[in-house]
N, CA, C and O of each residue as an XYZ file, in Angstrom:
596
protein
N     -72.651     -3.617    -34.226
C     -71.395     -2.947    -34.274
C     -70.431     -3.546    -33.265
O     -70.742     -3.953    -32.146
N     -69.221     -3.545    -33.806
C     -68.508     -3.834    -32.755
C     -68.092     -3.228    -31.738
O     -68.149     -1.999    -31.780
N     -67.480     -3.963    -30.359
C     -67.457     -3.007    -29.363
C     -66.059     -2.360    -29.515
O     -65.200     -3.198    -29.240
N     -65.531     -1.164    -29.855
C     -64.425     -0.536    -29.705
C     -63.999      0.354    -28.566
O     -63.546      1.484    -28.748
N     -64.172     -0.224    -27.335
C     -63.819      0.326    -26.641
C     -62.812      0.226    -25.540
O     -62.550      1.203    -24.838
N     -62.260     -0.904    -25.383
C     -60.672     -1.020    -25.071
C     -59.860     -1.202    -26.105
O     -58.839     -0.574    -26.385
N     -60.407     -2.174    -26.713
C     -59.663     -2.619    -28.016
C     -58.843     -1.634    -28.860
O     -57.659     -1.463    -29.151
N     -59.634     -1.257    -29.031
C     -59.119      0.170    -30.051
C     -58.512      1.186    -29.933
O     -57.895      1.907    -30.717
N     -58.848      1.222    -28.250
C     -58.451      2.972    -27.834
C     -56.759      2.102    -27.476
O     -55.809      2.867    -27.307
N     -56.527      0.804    -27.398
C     -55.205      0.965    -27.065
C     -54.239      0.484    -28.794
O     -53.026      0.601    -28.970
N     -55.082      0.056    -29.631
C     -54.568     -0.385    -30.903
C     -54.131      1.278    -31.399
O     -53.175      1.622    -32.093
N     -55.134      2.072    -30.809
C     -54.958      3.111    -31.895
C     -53.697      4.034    -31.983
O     -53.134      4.503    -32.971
N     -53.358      4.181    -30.308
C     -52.364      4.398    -29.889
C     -50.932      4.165    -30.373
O     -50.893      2.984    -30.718
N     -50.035      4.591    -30.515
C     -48.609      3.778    -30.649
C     -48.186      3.454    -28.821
O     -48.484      3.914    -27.719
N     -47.399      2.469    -29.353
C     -47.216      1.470    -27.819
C     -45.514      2.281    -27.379
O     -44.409      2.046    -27.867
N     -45.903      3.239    -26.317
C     -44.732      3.668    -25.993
C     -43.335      2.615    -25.264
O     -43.273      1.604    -24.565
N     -42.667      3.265    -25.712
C     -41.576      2.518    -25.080
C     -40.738      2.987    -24.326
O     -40.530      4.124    -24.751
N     -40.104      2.801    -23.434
C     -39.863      3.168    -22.324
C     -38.289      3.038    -22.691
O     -37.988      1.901    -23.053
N     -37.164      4.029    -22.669
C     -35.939      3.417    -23.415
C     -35.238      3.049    -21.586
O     -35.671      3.382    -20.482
N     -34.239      2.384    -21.926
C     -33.371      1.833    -20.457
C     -32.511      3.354    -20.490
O     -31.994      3.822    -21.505
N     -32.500      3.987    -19.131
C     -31.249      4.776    -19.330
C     -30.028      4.893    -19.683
O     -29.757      3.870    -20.313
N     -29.235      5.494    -19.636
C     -28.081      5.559    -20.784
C     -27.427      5.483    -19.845
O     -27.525      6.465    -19.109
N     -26.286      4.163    -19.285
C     -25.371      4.156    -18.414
C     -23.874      4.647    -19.089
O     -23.308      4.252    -20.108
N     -23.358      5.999    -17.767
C     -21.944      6.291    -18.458
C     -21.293      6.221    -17.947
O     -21.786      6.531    -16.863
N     -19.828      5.905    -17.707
C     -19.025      5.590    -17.023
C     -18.590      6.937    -16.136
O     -18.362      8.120    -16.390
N     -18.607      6.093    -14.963
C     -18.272      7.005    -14.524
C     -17.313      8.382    -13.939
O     -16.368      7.705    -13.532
N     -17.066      9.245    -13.746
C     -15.798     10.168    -14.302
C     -14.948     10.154    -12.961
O     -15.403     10.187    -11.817
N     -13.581     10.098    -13.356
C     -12.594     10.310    -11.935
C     -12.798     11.187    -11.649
O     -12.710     12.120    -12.447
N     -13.165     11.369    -10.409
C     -13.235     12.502     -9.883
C     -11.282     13.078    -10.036
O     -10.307     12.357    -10.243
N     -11.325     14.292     -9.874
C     -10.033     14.745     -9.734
C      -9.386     15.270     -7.962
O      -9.802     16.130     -7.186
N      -8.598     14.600     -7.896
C      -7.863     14.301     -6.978
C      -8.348     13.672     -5.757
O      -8.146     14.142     -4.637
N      -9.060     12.489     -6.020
C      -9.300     11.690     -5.218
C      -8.434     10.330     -4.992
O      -8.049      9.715     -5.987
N      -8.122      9.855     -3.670
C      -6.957      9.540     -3.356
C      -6.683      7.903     -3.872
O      -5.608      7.318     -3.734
N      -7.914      7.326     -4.491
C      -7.289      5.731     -4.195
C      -7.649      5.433     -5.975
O      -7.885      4.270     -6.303
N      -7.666      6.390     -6.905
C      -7.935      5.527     -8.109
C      -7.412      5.684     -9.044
O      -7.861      6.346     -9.980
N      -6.017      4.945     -9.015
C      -5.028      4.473     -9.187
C      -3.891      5.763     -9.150
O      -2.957      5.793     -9.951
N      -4.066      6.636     -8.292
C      -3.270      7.899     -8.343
C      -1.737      7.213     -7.394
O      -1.405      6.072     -7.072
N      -1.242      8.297     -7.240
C      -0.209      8.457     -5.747
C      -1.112      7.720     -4.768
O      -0.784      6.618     -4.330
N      -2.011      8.197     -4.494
C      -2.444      7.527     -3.262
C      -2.635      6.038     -2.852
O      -2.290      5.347     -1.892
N      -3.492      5.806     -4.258
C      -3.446      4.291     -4.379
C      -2.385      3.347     -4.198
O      -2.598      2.259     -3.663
N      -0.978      3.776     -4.710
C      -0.140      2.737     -4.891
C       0.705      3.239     -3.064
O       0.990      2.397     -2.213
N       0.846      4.200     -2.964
C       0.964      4.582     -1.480
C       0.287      3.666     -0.276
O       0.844      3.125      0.679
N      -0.857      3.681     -0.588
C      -1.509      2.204      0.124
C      -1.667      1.117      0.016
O      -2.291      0.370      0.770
N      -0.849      0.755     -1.416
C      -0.997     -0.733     -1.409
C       0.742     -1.251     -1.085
O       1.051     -2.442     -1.095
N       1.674     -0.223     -0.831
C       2.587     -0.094     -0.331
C       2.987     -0.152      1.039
O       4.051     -0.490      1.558
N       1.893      0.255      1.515
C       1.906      0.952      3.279
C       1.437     -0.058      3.606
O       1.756     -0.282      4.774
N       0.399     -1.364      2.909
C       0.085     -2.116      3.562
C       0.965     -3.610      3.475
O       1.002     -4.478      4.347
N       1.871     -3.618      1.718
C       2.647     -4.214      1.843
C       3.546     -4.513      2.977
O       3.382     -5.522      3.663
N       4.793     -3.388      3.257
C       5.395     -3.447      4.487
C       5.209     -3.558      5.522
O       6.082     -3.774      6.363
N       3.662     -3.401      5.800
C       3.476     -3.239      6.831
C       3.105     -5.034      7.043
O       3.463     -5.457      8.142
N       2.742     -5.604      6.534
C       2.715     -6.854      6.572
C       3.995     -7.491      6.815
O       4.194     -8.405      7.615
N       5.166     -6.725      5.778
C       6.229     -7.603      5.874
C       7.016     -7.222      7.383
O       7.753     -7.971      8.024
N       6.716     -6.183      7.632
C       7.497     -5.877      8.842
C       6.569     -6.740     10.309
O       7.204     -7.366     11.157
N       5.710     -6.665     10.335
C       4.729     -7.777     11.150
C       5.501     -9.028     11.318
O       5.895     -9.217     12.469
N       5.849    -10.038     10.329
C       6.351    -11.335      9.537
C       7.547    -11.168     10.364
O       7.763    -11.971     11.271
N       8.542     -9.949     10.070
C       9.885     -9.790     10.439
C       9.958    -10.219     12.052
O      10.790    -10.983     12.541
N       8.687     -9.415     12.877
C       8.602     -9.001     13.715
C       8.429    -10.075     14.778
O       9.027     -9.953     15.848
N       7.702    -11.043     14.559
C       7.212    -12.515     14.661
C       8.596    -13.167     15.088
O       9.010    -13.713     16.110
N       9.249    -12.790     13.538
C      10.115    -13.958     13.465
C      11.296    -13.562     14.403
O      12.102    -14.376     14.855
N      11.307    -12.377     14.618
C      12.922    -11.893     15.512
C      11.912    -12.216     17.014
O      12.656    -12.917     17.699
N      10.903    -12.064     17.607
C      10.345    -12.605     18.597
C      10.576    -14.013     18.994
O      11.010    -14.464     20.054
N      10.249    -14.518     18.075
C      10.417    -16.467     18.062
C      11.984    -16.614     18.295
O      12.435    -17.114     19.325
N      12.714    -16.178     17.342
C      14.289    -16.390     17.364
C      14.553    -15.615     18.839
O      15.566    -16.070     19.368
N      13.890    -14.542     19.652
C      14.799    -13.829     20.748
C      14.391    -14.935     22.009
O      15.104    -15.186     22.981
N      13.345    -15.387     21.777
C      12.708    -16.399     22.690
C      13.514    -17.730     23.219
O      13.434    -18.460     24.208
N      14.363    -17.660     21.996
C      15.314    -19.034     21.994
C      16.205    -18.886     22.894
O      16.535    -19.944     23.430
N      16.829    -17.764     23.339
C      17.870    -17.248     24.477
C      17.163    -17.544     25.779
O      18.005    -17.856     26.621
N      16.203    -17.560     26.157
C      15.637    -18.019     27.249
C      15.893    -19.520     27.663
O      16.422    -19.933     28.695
N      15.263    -20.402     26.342
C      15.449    -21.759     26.329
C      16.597    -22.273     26.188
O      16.989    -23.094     27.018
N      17.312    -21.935     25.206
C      18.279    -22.564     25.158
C      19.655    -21.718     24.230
O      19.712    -21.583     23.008
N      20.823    -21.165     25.418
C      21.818    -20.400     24.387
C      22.147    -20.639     23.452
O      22.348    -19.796     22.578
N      22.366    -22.264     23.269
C      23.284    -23.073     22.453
C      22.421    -22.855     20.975
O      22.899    -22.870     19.841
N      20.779    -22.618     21.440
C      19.822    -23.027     20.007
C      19.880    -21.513     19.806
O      19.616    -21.234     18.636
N      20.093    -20.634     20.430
C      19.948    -18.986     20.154
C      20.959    -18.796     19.675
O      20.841    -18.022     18.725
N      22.476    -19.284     19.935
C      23.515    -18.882     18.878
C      23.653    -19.572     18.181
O      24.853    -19.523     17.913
N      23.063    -20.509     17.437
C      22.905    -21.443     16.214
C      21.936    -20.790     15.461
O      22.283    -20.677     14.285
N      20.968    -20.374     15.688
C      19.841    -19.522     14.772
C      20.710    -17.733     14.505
O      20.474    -16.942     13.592
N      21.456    -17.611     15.371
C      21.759    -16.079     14.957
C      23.034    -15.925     14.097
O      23.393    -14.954     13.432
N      23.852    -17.580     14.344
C      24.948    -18.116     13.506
C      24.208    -18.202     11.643
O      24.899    -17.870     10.681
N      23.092    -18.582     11.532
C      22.274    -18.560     10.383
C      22.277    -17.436      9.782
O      22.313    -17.406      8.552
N      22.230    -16.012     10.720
C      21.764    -15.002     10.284
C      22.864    -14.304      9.291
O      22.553    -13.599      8.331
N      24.390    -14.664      9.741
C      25.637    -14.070      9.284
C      25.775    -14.421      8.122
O      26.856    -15.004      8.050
N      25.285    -14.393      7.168
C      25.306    -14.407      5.827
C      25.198    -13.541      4.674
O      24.297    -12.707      4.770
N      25.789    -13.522      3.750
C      25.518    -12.075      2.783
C      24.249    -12.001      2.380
O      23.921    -10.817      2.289
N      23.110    -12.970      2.008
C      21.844    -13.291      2.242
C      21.056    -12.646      2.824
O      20.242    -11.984      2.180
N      21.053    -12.642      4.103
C      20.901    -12.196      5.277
C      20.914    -10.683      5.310
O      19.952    -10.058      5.756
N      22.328     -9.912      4.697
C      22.910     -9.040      4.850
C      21.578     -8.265      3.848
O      20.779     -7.388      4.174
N      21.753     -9.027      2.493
C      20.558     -8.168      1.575
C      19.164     -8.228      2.401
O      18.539     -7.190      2.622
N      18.815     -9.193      2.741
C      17.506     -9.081      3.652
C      17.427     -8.137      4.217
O      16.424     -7.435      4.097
N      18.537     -7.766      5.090
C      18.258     -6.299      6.226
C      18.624     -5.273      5.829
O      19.115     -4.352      6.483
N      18.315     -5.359      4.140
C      18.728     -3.993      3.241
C      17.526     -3.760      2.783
O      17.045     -2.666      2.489
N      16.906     -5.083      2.707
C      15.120     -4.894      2.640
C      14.422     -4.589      3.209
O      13.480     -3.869      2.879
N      14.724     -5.178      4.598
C      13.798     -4.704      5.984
C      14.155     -3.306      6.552
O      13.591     -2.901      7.568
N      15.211     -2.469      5.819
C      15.471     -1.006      6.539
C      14.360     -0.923      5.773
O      13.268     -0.693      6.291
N      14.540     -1.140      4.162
C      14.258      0.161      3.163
C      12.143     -0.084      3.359
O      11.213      0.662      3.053
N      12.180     -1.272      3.903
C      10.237     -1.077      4.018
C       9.989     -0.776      5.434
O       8.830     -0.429      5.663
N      10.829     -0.821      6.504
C      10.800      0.358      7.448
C      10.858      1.691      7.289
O      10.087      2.471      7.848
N      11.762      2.013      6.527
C      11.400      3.615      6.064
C      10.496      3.995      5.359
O      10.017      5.104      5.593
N       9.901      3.077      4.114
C       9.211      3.550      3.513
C       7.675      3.568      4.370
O       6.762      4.386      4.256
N       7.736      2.764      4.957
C       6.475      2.448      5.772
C       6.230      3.933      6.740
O       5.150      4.524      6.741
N       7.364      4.364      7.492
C       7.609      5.308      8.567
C       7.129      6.602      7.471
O       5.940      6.920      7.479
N       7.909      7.192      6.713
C       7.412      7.617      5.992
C       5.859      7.976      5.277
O       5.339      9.090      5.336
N       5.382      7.027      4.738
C       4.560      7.338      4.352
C       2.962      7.626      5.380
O       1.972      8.340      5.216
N       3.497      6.436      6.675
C       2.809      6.641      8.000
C       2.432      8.512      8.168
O       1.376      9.142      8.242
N       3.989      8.933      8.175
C       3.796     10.446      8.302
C       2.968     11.119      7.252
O       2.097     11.865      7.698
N       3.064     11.003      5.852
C       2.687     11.303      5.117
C       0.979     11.313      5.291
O       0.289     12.309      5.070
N       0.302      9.599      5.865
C      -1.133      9.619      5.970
C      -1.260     10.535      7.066
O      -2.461     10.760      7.219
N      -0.545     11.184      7.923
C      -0.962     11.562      9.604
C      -1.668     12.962      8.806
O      -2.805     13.429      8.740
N      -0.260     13.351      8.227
C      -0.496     14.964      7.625
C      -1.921     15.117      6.152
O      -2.389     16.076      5.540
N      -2.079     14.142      6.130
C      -3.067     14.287      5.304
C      -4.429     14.382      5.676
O      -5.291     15.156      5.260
N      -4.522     13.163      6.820
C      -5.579     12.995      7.585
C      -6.030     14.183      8.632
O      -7.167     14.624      8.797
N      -4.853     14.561      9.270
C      -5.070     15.774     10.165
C      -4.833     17.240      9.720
O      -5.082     18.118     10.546
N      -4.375     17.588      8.492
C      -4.587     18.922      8.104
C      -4.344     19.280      6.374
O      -3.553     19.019      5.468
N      -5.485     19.982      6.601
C      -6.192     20.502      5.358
C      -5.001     20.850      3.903
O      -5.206     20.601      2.715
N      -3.963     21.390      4.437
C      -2.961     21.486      3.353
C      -2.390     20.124      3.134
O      -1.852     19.965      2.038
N      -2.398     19.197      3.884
C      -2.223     17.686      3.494
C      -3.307     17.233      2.375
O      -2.780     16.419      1.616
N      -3.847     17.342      2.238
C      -5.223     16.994      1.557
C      -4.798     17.140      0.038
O      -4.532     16.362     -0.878
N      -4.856     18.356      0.194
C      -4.508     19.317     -0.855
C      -3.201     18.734     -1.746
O      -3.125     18.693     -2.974
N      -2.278     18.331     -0.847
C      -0.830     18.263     -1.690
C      -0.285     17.131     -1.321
O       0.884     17.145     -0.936
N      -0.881     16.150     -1.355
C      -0.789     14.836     -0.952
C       0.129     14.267     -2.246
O       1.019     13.525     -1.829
N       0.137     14.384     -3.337
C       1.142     14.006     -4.552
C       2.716     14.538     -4.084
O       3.766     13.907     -4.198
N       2.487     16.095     -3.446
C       4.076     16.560     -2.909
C       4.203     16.280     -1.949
O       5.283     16.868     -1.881
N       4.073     15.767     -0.753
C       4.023     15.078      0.407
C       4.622     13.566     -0.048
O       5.676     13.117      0.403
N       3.806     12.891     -0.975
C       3.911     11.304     -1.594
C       5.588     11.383     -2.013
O       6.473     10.566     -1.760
N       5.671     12.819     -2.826
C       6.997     12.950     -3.830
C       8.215     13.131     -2.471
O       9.130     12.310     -2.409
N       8.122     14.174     -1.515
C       8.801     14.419     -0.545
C       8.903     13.213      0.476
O       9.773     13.446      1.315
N       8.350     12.142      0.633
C       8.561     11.074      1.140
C       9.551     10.353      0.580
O      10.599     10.137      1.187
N       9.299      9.880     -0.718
C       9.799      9.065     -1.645
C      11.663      9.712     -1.688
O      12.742      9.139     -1.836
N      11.279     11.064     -1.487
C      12.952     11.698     -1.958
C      13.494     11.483     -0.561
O      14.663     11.184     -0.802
N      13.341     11.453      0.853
C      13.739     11.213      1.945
C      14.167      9.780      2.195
O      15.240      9.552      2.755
N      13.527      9.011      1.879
C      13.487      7.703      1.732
C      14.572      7.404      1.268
O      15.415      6.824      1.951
N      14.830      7.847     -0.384
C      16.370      7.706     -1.369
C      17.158      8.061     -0.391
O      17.940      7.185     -0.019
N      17.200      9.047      0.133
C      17.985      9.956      0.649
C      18.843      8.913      2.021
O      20.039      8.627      1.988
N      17.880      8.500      3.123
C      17.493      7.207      3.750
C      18.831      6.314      3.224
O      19.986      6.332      3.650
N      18.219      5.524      2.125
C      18.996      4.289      1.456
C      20.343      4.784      1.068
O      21.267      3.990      1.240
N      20.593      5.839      0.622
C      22.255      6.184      0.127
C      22.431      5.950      1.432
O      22.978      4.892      1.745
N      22.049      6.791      2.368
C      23.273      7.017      3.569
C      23.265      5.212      4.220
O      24.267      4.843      4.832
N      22.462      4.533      4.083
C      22.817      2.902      4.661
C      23.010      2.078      3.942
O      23.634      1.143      4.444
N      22.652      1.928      2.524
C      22.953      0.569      1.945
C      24.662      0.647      2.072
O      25.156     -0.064      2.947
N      25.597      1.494      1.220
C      26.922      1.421      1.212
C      27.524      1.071      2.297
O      28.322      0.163      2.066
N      27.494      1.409      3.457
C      28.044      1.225      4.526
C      27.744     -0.043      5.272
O      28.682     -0.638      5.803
N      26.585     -0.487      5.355
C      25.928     -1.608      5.761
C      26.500     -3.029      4.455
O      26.751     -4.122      4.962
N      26.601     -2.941      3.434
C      27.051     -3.598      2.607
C      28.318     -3.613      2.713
O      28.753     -4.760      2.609
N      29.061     -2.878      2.866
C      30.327     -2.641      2.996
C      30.755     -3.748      4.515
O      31.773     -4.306      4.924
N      30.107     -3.693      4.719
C      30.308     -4.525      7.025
C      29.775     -5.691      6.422
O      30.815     -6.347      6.474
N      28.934     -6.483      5.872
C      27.804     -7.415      5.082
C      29.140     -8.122      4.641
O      29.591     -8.990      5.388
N      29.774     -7.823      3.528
C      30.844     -7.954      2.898
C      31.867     -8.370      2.870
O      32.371     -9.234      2.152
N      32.458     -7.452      4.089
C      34.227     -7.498      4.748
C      34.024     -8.606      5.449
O      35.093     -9.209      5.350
N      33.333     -9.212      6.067
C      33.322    -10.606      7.028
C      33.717    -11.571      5.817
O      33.845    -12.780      6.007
């Protein structure tokens, strides 16, 4: 007789299969701050300016440095600056100073208290409207001086 005794006891069997788990995507959580909400673009904002104001920051350092060395090269670089060019530039560099200042406040109150947390979209919105608010009262006037030269 034959020997049936591994052989068989596993032929006889059906050969289980083991299925792969069922991967599901996974769910946004709701109101979590960086995926792709208010918050997200808030920080890829906050870090924008904040870069560009760094850059700015550099560069008015290097240019104030020149008054030390040499007047003649410090009012030739600030002679550069008087341009309508120029003028829009420092319509750029308010408006990502404010927005930056702004939203700075915005992370403080979020980070340090609990109703920040919470209402971080009306905080985001109440920034954004201060900000406008911000730019009316300086672009006109500042453009207006930009201009008249």
């Amino acid at each position: 007789m034959p020997d049936k005794s591994a052989g068989s006891a596993v032929a006889s069997q059906p050969e289980k299969k083991y299925p792969l788990p069922r991967l599901a995507k996974p769910k946004a959580l709701a109101g979590t701050v960086y995926r792709g909400n208010v918050g997200m673009w808030s920080w890829v904002l906050h870090r924008i300016t904040g870069v560009s104001i760094f850059f700015f920051l550099l560069v008015h350092i290097l240019d104030s440095t020149l008054l030390r060395v040499s007047p003649e090269a410090y009012n030739a670089v600030i002679g550069t600056y008087k341009n309508p060019l120029m003028g829009l530039g420092e319509v750029v560099l308010v408006a990502a100073i404010g927005l930056h200042a702004l939203n700075g406040l915005r992370v403080i109150l979020v980070d340090f208290w609990a109703w920040g947390t919470k209402h971080q979209k009306l905080l985001q919105w109440i920034g954004l409207v201060l900000w406008i608010i911000l730019l009316i009262g300086f672009v006109p006037r500042h453009l207006m001086n930009v201009f008249a030269e």
